[in-house]
C-alpha positions in Angstrom: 0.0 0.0 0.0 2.7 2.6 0.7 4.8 1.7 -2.3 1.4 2.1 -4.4 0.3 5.4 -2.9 4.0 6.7 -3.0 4.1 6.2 -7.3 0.3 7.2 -7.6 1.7 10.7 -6.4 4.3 11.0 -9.0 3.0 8.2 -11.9 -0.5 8.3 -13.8 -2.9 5.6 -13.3 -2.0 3.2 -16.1 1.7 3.1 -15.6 0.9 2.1 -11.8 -1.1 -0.4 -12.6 1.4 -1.9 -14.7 4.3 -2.0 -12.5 1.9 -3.4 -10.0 1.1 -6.4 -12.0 4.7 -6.9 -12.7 6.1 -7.0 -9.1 2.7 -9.0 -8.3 4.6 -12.6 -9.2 8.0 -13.0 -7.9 8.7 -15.9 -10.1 7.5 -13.5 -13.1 9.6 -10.8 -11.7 12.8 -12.7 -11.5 12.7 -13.6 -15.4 11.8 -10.2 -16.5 15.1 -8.1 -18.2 15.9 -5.8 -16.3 15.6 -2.8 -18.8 11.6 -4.2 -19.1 11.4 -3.4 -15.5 13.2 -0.3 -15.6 11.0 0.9 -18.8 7.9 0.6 -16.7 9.2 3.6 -13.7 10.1 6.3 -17.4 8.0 8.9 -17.3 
């Protein structure tokens, strides 16, 4: 919750969203580059 509410004050909506799905599944997270994961906090 305070890792969501800290990026909804800086990210829009959609872009939150995503980076929650993607640090939802730790298994999911481990395989994804880590550029991917870095693309996903650009504003």
């Amino acid at each position: 919750k305070k890792f969501e509410a800290a990026m909804r004050g800086h990210l829009p909506a959609h872009q939150v969203q995503a980076i929650l799905a993607a640090t939802a599944d730790p298994a999911k997270l481990d395989a994804m580059p880590i550029h991917r994961f870095l693309e996903l906090f650009t504003v």
